[in-house]
N, C-alpha and C positions, 0 to 999 in steps of 0.2 A: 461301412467305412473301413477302410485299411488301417492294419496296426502303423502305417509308412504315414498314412496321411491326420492320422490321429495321436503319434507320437510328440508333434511339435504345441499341437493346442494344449494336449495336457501340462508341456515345460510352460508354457506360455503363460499358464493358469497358476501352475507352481511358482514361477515368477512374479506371478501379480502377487497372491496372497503373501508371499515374502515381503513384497515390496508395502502394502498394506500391513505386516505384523511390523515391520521394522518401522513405518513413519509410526503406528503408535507409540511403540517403546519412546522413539524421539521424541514425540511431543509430551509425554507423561513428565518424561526429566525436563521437558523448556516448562512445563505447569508446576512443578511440585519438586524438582530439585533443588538441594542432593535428596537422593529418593535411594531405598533398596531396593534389590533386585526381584523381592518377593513381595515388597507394596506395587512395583508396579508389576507382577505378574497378576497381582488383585487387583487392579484396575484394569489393565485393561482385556483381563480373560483369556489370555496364553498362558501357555504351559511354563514351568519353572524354565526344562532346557530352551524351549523357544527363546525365552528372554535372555538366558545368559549363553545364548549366540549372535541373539541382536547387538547386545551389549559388547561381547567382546567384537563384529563386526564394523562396530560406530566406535571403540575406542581406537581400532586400528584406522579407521579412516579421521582420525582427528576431532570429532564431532563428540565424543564423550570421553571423561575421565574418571578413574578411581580417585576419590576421597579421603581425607582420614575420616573414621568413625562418627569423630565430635563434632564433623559438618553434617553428620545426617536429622534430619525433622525429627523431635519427636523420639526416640531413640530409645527403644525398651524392650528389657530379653537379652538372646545372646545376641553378641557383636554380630553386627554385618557391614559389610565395606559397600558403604553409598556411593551411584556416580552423580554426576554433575555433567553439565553440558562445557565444554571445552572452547573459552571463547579468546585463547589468547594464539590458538594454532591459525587460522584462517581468518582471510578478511574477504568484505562481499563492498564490491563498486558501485556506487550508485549513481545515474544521469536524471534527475528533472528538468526538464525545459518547459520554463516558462515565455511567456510572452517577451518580458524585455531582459531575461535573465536565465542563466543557469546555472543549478548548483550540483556539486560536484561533490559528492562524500565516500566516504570508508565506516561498513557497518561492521559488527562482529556477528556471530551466528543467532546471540539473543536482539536482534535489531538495536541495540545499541548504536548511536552515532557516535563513531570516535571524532571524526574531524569532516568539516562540513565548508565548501567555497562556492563564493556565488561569484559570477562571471556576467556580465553585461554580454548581451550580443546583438545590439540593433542593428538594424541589417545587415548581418555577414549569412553570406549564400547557407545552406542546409549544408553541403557538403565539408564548409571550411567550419563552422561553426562545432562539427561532430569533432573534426579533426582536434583542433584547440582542446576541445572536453576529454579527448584523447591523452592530449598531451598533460592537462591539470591534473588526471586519474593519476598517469605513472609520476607525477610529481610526489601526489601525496601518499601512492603508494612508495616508493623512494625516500618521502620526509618522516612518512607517520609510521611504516607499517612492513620497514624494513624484511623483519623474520620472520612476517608470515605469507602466508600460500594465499592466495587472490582466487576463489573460487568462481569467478566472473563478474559479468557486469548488468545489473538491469537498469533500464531506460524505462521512464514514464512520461507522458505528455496528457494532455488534454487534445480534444479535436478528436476525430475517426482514426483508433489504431488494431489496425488489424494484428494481433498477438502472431497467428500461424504463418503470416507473409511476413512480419518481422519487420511490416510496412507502414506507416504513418500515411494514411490511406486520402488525408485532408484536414485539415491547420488550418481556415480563412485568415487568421490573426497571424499566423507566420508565412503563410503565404507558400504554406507546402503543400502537394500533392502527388502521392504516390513516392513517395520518397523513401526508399530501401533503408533505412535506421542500422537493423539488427548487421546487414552486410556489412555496411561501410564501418559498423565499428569495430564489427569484428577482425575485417582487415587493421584496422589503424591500430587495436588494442593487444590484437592474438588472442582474447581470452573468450569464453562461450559468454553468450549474449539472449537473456530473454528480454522484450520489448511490451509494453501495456498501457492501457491508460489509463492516468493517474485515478481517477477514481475506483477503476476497479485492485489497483495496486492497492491502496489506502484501505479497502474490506482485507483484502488480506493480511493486511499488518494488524487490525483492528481485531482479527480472527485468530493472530498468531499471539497476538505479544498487548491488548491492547480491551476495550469495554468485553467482560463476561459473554454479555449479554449478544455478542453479533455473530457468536456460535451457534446461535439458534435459527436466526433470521436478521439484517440487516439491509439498510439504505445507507447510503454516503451518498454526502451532497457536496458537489467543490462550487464554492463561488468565487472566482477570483476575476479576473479578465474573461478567463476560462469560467462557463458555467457547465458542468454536468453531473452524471449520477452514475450510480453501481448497486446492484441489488444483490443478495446471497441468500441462499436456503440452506442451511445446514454450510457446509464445506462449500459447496458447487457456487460460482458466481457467475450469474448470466454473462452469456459475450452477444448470443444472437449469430447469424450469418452474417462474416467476414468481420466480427465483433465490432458492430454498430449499436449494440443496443447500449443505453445512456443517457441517448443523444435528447435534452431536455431544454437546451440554449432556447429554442421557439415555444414553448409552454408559453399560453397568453396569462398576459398578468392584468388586473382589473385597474381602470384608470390611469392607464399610462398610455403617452401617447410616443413616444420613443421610435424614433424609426429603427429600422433592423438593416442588416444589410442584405434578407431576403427579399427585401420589400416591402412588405407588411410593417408597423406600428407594433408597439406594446407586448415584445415578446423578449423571454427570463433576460435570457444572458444580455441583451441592448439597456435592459430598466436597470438591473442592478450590477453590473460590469464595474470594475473598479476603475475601469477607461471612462466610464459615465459619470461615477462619482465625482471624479477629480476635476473632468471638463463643468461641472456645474459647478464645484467651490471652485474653481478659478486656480487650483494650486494642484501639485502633485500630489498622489495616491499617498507615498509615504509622508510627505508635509501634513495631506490633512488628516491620516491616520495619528499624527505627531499630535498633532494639534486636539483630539478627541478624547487620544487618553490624556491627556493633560487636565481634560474637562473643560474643553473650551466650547460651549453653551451651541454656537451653531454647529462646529461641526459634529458635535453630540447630536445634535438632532438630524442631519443630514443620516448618521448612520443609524438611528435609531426608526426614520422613514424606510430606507432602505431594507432592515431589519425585517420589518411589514411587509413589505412588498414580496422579501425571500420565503415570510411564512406564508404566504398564500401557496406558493411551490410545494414546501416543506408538507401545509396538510392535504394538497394532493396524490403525492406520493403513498402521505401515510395513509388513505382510502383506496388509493390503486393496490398499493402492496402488501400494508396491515405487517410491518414487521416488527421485530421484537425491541427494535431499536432506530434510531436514524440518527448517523453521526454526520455534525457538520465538520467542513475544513473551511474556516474564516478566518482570515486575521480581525476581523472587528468581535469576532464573536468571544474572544478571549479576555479583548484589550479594552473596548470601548463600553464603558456601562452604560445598560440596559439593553444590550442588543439581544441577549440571548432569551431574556424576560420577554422583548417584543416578540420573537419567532414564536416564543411557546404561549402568548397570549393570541395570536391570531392562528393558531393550530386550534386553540381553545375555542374560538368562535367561530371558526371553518369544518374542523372535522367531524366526521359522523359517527370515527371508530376510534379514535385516540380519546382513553378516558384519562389519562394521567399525564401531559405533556412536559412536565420537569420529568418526569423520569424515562419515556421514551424520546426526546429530543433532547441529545447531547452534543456536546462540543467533542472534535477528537484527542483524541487519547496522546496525538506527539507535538502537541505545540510549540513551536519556533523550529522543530525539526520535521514536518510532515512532508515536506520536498522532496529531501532527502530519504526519509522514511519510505514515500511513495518508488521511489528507484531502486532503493535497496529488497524490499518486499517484493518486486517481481520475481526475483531470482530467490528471495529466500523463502518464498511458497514452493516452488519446485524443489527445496533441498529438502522441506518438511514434509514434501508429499511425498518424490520419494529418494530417500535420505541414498538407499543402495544402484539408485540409477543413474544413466550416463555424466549426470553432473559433477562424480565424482570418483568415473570408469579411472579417470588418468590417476589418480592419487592412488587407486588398488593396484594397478598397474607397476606404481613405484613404489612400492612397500616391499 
């Protein structure tokens, strides 16, 4: 091989491992800040100069700061000037789109939700509907978040979304297909645009900021309208070819005769859909959610059926996958008592590998904000993996 054609792999490879020494330092200060400069050189196994040129790297690009002293952990010996993560320079946009709703927020770098709106959109086209969620961002970028820098925008949904096409690949419930997301927003918005789906967004928020435990191995399970999953080894979250894998809506459920809209009877997302909920009490999703936490006797029992029915799901997965965790995103699973005692009681009597289900079947980590959470964590996976890449070429540029 030529010195000419072997010169670019080597920057290539130097660039990687930069990019890899620098997302550690980041996430030591997002785990344990304000931290010293020589606790995290012992954590994470770089050299003293390594870290106090990541350090100064990330304090230039907005993402860390010097501390006084008296904020550092722990604090013993001679002075050392702690940093901290830096969460009042930069804000991060967030899009979930739900079924009959979207909500619209501004996170800070530690996924914090600063301000969060939900937007009804039943029937408005895909293309006007992005536009509107366009125009809410620069509102509340405008109302909330004035003096700071907008490092972009992530978008999450449920249904088939292809990450790399930046495509929302098919939505039955929205009635989209092939629908260019990451494009059209980013014409409406100007700002860089990663797109996901919501379940695999929700492992990375849970990996960044959210249960211990889903650093190891995790499942996320969304049940909402939207039924699907997200599985993770270590860092890595499955997407699969053209990032389909998830897809869990049809997993047959035992004793349900539910039509589907693939044609078939008794499958996940038709049994326990909160579109199905609602049409059997007779009332809307939110009326009979209202009416549950309240303690109101039937419709306590409608979700605590339903509950049943999700653990059957729940201890399939934990048998396909054996992870170290499975977090749900429910609204019943928070609000309604007994629901989460049902899951992990029919895990108990289904699975073959889960020996302790209070403790690997959990509820997630951002309740009333996981929407939001879910939109903003697209984009703030990408700043943590890698903190010195293009995501944040334009702000080294302007320094």
């Amino acid at each position: 091989m030529t010195a000419g054609a072997d010169g670019p792999q080597r920057t290539d490879a130097r660039g990687a491992r930069r990019s890899a020494s620098a997302s550690a330092v980041l996430r030591a200060v997002l785990d344990d800040g304000p931290i010293a400069r020589s606790t995290i050189a012992r954590r994470t196994g770089l050299s003293a100069a390594a870290v106090t040129g990541h350090t100064a790297d990330l304090t230039r690009l907005g993402l860390l700061r010097e501390l006084p002293e008296a904020e550092l952990r722990r604090s013993v010996g001679r002075p050392h000037v702690p940093v901290g993560l830096d969460t009042g320079r930069h804000v991060v946009g967030a899009l979930h789109l739900a079924v009959h709703h979207a909500t619209v927020a501004l996170l800070d770098v530690r996924g914090n939700v600063l301000v969060q709106h939900e937007e009804p959109h039943d029937g408005l086209p895909a293309k006007d509907l992005l536009a509107r969620a366009a125009e809410i961002l620069d509102d509340l970028l405008l109302g909330h978040a004035p003096d700071r820098e907008p490092l972009g925008l992530g978008f999450a949904t449920g249904g088939w979304v292809d990450r790399d096409s930046g495509t929302v690949v098919d939505h039955p419930l929205l009635g989209w297909r092939d629908v260019p997301v990451r494009d059209l927003l980013t014409a409406s918005t100007g700002l860089t645009v990663a797109i996901d789906g919501h379940a695999r967004s929700l492992v990375h928020a849970e990996q960044l900021f959210g249960h211990p435990r889903a650093r190891d191995s995790v499942v996320q399970l969304f049940t909402g309208n939207v039924v699907d999953a997200a599985f993770a080894t270590g860092t890595v979250v499955h997407h699969g070819p053209r990032s389909a894998a998830g897809a869990v809506a049809h997993l047959p459920v035992d004793d349900s005769s539910e039509p589907c809209r693939c044609g078939r009877t008794g499958c996940l997302e038709a049994t326990v859909s909160e579109a199905t909920l609602a049409r059997k009490a007779g009332v809307s999703f939110p009326e009979l959610l209202a009416l549950a936490t309240a303690g109101e006797t039937a419709a306590v029992r409608l979700f605590q059926d339903r509950a049943r029915l999700i653990g059957q799901a729940v201890a399939l997965l934990l048998d396909v996958l054996n992870p170290a965790v499975l977090v749900l995103v429910d609204r019943s699973v928070a609000q309604v008592p007994g629901c989460l005692p049902a899951i992990r009681d029919e895990v108990r009597t289904r699975s073959r590998t889960c020996a302790d289900p209070a403790e690997t079947v959990v509820a997630t980590s951002f309740p009333g904000a996981e929407l939001a959470t879910a939109g903003g964590a697209v984009l703030l996976d990408i700043l943590y993996d890698d903190p010195l890449g293009p995501l944040l070429t334009h702000l080294s540029h302007a320094s």
